[in-house]
C-alpha positions in Angstrom: 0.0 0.0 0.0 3.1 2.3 0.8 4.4 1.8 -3.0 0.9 2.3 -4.4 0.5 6.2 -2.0 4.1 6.8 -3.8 3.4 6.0 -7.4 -0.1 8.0 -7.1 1.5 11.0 -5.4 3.8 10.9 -8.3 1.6 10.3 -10.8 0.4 13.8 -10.0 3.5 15.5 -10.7 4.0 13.4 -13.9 1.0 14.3 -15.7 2.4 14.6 -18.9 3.0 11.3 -19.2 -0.4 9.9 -19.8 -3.6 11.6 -21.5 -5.6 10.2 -18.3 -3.8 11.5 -15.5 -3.2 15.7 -14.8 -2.0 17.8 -11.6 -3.8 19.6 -9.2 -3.2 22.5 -7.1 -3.4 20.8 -3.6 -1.7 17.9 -3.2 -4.6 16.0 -1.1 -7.0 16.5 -4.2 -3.8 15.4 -6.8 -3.4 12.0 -4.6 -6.8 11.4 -4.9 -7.9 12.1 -8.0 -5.0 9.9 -9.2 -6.3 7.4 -6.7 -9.3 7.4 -8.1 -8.0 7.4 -12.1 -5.4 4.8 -11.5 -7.7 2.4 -9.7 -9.8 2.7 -12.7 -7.2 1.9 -15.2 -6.9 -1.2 -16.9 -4.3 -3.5 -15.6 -2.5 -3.2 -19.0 -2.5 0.6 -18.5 -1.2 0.4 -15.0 1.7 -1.7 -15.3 2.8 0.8 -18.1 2.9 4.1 -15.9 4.6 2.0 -12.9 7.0 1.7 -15.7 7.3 5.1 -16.5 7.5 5.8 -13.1 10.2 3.7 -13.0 12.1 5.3 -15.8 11.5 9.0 -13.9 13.2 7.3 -11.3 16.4 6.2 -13.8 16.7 9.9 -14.4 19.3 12.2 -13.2 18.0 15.2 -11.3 18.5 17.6 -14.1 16.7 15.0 -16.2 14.1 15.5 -13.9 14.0 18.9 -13.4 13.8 19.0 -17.2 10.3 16.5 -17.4 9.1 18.5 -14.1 9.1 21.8 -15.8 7.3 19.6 -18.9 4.8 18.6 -16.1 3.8 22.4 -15.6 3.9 23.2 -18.7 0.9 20.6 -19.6 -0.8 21.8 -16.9 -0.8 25.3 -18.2 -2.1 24.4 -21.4 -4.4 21.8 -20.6 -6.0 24.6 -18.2 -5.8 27.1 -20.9 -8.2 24.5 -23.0 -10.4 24.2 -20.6 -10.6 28.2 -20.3 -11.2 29.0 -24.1 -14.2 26.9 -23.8 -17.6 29.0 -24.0 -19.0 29.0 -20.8 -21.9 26.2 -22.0 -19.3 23.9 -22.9 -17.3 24.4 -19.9 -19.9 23.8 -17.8 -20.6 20.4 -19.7 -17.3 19.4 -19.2 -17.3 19.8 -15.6 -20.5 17.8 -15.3 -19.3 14.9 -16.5 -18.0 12.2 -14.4 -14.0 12.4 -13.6 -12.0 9.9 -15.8 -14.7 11.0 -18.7 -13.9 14.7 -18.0 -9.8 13.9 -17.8 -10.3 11.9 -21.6 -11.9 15.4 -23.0 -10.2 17.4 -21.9 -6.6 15.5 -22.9 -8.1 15.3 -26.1 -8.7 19.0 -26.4 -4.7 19.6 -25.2 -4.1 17.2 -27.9 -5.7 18.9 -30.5 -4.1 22.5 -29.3 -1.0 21.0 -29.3 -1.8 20.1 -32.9 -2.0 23.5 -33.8 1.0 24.6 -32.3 2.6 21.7 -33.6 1.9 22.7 -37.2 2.9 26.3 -36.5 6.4 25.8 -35.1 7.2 22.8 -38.4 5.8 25.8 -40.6 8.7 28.5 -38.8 11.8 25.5 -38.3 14.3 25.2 -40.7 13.9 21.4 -42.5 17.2 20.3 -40.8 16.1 21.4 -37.8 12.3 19.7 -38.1 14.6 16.3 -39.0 17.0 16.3 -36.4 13.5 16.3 -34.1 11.7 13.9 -36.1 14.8 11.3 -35.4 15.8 12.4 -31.7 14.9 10.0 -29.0 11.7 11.6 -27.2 13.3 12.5 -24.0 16.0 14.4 -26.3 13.9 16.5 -28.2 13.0 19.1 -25.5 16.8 19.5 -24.7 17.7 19.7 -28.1 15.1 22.6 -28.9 15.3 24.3 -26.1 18.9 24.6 -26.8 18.4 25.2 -30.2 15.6 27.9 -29.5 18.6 29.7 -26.9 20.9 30.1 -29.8 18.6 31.6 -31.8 17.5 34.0 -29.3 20.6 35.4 -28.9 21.1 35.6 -32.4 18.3 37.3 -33.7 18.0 39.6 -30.7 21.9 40.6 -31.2 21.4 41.3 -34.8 18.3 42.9 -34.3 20.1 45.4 -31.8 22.4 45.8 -33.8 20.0 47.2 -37.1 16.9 48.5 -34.9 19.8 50.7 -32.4 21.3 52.1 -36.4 17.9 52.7 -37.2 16.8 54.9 -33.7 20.1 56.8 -33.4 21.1 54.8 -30.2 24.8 55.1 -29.5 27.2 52.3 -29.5 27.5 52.4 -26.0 23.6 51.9 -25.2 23.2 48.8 -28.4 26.3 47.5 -26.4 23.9 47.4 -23.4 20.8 46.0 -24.8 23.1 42.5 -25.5 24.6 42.1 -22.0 20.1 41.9 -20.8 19.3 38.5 -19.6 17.8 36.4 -21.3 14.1 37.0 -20.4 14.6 40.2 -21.2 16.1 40.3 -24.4 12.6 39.4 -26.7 10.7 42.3 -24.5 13.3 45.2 -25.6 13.5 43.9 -29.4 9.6 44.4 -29.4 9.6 47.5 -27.7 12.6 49.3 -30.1 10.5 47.4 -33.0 7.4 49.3 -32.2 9.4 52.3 -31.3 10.6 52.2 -34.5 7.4 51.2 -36.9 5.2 54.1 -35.0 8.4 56.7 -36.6 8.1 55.5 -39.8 4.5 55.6 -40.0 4.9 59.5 -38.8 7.2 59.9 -41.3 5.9 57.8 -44.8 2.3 56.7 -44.2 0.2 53.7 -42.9 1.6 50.2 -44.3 -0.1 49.2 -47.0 -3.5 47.9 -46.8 -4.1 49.3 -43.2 -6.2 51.6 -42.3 -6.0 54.1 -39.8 -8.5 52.5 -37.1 -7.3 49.2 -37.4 -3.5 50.8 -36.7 -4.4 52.5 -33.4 -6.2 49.6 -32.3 -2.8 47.5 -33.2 -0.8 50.3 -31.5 -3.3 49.7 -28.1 -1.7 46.3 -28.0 1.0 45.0 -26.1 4.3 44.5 -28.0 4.2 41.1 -28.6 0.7 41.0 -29.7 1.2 44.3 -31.8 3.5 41.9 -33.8 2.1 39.3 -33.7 -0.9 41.5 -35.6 1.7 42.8 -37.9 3.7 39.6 -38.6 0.1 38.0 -39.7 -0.7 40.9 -41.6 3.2 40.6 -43.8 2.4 37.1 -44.2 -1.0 37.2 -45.5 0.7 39.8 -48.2 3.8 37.7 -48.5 1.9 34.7 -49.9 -0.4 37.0 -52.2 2.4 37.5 -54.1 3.5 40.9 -52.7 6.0 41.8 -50.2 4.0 44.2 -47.2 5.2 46.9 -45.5 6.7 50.8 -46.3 10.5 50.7 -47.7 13.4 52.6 -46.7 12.9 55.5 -49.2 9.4 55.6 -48.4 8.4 53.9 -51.5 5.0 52.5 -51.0 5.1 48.8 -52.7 2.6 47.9 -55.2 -1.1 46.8 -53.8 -2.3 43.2 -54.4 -4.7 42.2 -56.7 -7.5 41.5 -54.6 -8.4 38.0 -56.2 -4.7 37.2 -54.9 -5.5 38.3 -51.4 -8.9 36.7 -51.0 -7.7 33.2 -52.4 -5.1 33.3 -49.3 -7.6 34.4 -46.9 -9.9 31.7 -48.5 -7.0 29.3 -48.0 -6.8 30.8 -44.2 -9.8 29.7 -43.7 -9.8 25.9 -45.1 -6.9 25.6 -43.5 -8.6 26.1 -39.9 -11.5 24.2 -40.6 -8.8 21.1 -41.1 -8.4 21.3 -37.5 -11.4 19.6 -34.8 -13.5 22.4 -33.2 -13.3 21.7 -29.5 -17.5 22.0 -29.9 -16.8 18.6 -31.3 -14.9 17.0 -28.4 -17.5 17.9 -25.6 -20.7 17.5 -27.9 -19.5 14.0 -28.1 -18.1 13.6 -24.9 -20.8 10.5 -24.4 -19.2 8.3 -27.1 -16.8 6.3 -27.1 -13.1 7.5 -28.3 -13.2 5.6 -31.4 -16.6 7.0 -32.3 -15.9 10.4 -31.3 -12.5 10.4 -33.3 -14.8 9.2 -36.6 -17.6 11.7 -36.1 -15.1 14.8 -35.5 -13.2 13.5 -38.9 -16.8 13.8 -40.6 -17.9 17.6 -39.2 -14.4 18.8 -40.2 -15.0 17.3 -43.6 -18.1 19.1 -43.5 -16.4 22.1 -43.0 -14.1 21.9 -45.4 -16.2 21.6 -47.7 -18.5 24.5 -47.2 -15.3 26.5 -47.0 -14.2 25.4 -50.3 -17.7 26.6 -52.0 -18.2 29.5 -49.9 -14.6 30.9 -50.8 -14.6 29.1 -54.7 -11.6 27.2 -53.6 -13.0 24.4 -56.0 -16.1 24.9 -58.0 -18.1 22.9 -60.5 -17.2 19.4 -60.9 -14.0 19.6 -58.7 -16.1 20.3 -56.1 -18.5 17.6 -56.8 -15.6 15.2 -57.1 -13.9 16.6 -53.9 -17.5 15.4 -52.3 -17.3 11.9 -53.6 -13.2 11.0 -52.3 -13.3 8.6 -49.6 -11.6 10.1 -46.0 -8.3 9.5 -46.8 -8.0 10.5 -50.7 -10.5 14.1 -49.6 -7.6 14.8 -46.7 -5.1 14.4 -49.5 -6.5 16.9 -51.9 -7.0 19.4 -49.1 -3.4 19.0 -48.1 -2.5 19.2 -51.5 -4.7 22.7 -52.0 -2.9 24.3 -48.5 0.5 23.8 -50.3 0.6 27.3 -50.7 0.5 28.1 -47.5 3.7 26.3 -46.3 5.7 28.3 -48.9 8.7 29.4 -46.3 9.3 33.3 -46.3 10.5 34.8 -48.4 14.1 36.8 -48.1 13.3 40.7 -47.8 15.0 42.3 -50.9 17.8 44.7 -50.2 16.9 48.3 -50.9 19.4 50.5 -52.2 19.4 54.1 -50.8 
């Protein structure tokens, strides 16, 4: 009974390790709702996490440090899921019986980490998305959070560097800005960045296809999510053939043709209805896993397909054929139609002044 207190009391803090089990706040409630979730485990399933529990053990203490700060991590973004809900749907998940509410809501991490999943293979360099792919599992945060810490240093030292030319700030002060910590370093690049943007939008206009509300509403924002804003806006114009934003001289670039800009926002837009709504999860939060998996698969088809027609993504007899492909074949040919979308940026052209 002593080993089985120790392995749930652990169980808590190692959350991340299986869908089914997730921390709490106070550690009598994490010992037993993991009482309660391991009990009701198959054997099968138990005798796997007292051998992950097991490996934790193996570990070093950095090791472990490393898979605890993983631990809090899930936590944060299983309780950001739960949080995005609307309230209806929060409320139904919190009404359903425990190891059912643990299996929705792991499912919704799941399909948030999705989402981020395909964001950060859509911003890695190939080489770097590889080296991932074929790293043991217990290497790849190391090796990306070391990689990410490199590249922090170096964009933020370069970006000192041209943003510091660009304000006037003496050597002596850009000299500064490197020595910041670490944690500081990303604020201060987003603060001179919007420093900088605001004075040339004094100086040479709005960039292009912005108009003045929707730039003091971006302006109201924080700095990361001002750039965020204006990093979305740059890419939507990227792909639509044009490269956004005001140049050096002041030379406003050419405007997009409009039947460029739609078909990427139309593209936008198919691409997010690929993904499971979390509607879907708790709606069918009374079937089984296998079920629920094939129903969500049929309302994002559904979607997809109403996107296609709604934005003339395929018309006519594509679209009637598109209709007709079994699962498998219709993912294909909307994976195929997205391509566009995972065109990697495009190098900013020198300007000569």
């Amino acid at each position: 009974m002593k080993r089985l207190h120790t392995l749930l009391l652990l169980l808590a803090a190692l959350a991340f390790l299986t869908p089914a089990l997730t921390l709490r706040a106070d550690q009598s409630d994490a010992l037993a709702g993991a009482r309660a979730r391991f009990e009701a485990l198959a054997p099968a399933e138990r005798a796997r996490i007292e051998e992950r529990w097991q490996r934790y053990q193996s570990l070093s203490p950095d090791e472990q440090h490393e898979l605890d700060v993983r631990a809090q991590r899930a936590k944060e973004l299983r309780q950001r899921a739960e949080q995005r809900l609307a309230p209806p749907l929060r409320a139904r998940v919190q009404e359903l019986p425990a190891a059912q509410r643990e299996r929705i809501l792991s499912e919704l991490v799941d399909n948030e980490t999705t989402r981020i999943g395909a964001r950060m293979r859509a911003i890695l360099p190939p080489e770097v998305v590889q080296r991932l792919e074929q790293a043991r599992p217990e290497d790849r945060t190391r090796y990306f959070a070391k990689y990410q810490a490199q590249q922090r240093k170096r964009v933020t030292n370069y970006m000192f560097e041209r943003l510091g030319a660009r304000l006037g700030l003496a050597k002596e002060e850009i000299d500064g800005l490197k020595q910041l910590p670490e944690e500081q370093r990303a604020a201060r690049v987003l603060e001179l960045r919007q420093r900088l943007t605001q004075a040339e939008t004094r100086e040479q206009g709005l960039p292009p296809g912005l108009d003045q509300e929707q730039w003091d509403a971006w302006l109201a924002l924080p700095p990361e999510e001002f750039f965020e804003r204006l990093a979305d806006h740059v890419r939507e114009r990227q792909l639509a053939g044009v490269d956004a934003g005001i140049g050096r001289s002041g030379a406003r670039r050419p405007e997009i043709p409009e039947q460029n800009l739609q078909r990427v926002r139309g593209l936008r837009r198919l691409q997010e209805a690929t993904q499971a709504e979390p509607a879907d999860l708790v709606e069918l939060a009374d079937t089984t896993p296998e079920v629920r998996a094939e129903e969500v698969v049929a309302r994002t088809r559904e979607r997809c397909l109403r996107v296609l027609a709604e934005e003339r993504l395929a018309e006519g007899a594509e679209l009637e054929r598109l209709q007709h492909l079994p699962a498998p074949a219709f993912a294909g040919a909307v994976h195929e139609l997205l391509a566009p979308l995972r065109a990697p940026w495009k190098a900013q052209v020198q300007e000569k002044h």
